[in-house]
MINUGU-633413 format. One record per residue (C-alpha): x, y, z; residue in three letters. Coordinates in nm, 4 decimals. Example, Ala and Ser with C-alpha at 12.3 -4.5 7.8 and 13.67 -1.06 7.14 Angstrom:
BEGIN
@c1->1.2300; c2->-0.4500; c3->0.7800; residu->ALA $
@c1->1.3670; c2->-0.1060; c3->0.7140; residu->SER $
//
This chain:
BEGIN
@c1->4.4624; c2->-0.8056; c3->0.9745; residu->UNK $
@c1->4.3687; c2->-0.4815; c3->0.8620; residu->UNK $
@c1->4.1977; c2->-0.6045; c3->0.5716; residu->UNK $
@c1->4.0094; c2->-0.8337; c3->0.7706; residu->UNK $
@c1->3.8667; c2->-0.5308; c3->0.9723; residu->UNK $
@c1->3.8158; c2->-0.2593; c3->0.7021; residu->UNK $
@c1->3.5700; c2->-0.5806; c3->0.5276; residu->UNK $
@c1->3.4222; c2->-0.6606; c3->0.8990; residu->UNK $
@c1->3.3697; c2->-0.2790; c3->0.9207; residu->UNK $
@c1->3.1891; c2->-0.2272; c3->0.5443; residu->UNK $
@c1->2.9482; c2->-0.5525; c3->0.5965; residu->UNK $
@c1->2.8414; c2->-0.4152; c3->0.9106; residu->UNK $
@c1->2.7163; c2->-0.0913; c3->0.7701; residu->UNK $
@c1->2.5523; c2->-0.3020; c3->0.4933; residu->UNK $
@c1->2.3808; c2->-0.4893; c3->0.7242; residu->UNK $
@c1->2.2561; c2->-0.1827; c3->0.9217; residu->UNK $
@c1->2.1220; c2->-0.0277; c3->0.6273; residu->UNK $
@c1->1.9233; c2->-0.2561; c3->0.4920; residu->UNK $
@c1->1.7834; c2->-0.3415; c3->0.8225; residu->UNK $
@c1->1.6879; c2->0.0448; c3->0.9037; residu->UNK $
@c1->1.4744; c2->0.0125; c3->0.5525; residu->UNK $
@c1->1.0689; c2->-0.0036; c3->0.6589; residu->UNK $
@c1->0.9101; c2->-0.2750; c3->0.4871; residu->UNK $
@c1->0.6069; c2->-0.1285; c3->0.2918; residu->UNK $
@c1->0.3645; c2->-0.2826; c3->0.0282; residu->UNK $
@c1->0.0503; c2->-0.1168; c3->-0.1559; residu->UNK $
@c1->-0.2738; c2->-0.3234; c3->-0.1261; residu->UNK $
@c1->-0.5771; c2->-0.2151; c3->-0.3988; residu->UNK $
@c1->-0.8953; c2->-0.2007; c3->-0.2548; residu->UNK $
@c1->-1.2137; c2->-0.1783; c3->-0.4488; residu->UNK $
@c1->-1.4200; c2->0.0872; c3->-0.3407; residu->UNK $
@c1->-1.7516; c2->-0.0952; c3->-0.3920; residu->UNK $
@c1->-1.6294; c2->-0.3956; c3->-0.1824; residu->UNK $
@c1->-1.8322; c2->-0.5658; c3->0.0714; residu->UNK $
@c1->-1.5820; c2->-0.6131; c3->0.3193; residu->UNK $
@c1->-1.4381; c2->-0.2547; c3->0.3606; residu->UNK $
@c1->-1.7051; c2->-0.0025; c3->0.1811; residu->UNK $
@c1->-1.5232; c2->0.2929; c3->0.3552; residu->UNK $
@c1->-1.2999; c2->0.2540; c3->0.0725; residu->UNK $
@c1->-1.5463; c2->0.5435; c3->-0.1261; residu->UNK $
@c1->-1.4190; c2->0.8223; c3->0.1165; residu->UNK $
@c1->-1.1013; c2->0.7208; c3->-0.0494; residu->UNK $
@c1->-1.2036; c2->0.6914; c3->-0.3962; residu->UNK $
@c1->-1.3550; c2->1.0150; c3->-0.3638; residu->UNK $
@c1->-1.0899; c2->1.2115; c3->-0.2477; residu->UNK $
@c1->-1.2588; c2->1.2823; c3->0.0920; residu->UNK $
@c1->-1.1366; c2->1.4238; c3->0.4102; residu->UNK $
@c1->-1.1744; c2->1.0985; c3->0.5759; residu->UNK $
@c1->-0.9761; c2->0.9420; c3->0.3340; residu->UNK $
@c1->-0.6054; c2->0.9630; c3->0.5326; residu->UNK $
@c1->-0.7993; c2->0.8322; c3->0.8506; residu->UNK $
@c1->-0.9922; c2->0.5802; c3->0.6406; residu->UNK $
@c1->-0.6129; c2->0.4915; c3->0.4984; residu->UNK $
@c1->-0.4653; c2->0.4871; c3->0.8492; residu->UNK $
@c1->-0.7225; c2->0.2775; c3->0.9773; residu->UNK $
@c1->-0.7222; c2->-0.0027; c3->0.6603; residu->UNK $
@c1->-0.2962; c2->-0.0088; c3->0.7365; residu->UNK $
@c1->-0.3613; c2->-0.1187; c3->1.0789; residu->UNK $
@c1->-0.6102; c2->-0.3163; c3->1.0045; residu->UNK $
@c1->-0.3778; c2->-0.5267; c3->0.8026; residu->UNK $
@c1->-0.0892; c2->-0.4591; c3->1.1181; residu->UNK $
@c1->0.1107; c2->-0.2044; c3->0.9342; residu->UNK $
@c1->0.2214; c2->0.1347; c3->1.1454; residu->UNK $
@c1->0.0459; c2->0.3594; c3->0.9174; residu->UNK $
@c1->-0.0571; c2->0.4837; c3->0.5414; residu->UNK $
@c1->0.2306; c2->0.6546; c3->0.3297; residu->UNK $
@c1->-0.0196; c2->0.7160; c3->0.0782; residu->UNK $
@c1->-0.3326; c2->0.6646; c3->-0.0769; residu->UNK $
@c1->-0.4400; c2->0.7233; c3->-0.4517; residu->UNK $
@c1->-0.7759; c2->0.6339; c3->-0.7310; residu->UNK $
@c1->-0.6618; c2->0.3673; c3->-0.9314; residu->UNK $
@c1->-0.7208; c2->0.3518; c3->-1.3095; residu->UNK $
@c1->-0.8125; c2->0.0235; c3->-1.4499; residu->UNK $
@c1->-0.5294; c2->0.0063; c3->-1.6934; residu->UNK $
@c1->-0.3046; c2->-0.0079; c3->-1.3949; residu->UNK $
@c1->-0.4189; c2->-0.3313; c3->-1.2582; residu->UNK $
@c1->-0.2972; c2->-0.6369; c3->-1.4219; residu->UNK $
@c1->-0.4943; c2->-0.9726; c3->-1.4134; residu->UNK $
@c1->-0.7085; c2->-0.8623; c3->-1.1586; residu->UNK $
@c1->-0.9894; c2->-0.7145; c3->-1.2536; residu->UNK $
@c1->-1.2469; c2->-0.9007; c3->-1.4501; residu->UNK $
@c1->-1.5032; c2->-0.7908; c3->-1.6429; residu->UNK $
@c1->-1.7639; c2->-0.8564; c3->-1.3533; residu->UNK $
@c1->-1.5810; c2->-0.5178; c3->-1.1966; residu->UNK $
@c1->-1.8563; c2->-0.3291; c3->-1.4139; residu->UNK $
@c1->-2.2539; c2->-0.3483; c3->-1.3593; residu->UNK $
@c1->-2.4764; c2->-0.1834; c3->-1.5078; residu->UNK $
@c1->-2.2702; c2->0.0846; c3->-1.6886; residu->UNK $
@c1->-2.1409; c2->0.1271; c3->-1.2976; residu->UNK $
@c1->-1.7500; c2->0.0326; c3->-1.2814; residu->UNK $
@c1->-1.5885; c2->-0.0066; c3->-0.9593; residu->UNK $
@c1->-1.3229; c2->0.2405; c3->-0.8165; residu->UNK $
@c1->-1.0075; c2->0.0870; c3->-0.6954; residu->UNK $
@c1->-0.7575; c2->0.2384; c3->-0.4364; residu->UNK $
@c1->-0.4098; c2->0.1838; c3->-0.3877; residu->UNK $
@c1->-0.2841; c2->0.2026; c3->-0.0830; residu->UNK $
@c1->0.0899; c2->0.2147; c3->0.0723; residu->UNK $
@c1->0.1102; c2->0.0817; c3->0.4393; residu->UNK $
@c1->0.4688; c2->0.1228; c3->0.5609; residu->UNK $
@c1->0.5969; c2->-0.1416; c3->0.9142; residu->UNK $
//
């Protein structure tokens, strides 16, 4: 019986851990796009750019922005074509971490 309760009492805590873990996930964000151009206060290091963050994370119905960063090129895989560059103007990207 005791065994029984000692294993009852150690999934329990599992299971209370991992559910007291915020789900978070980092979106990049072009800071020449069409659909959210406020992305250049972030690219540029602005002091809009936490509200501009804030704003973007609820936006997509997260609580709020854990961070915010410029993104080099090299660091996105697959998704940036060679389009991303016009003129011998490249776009910015952001990354941005939206925590639940």
């Amino acid at each position: 019986m005791r065994p029984v309760l000692v294993s009852s009492f150690i999934l329990a805590f599992v299971a209370g851990a991992v559910s007291a873990q915020a789900e978070s996930r980092v979106f990049i964000v072009s800071s020449y796009s069409n659909d959210y151009r406020a992305a250049r206060c972030l690219a540029d290091s602005a002091k809009c750019g936490e509200a501009m963050a804030a704003a973007y994370c609820k936006s997509r119905e997260y609580a709020r922005a854990i961070s915010y960063r410029k993104v080099p090129r090299q660091e996105i895989t697959g998704g940036v074509s060679a389009s991303a560059c016009n003129g011998g103007t490249c776009e910015e990207f952001v990354a941005i971490e939206c925590e639940r």
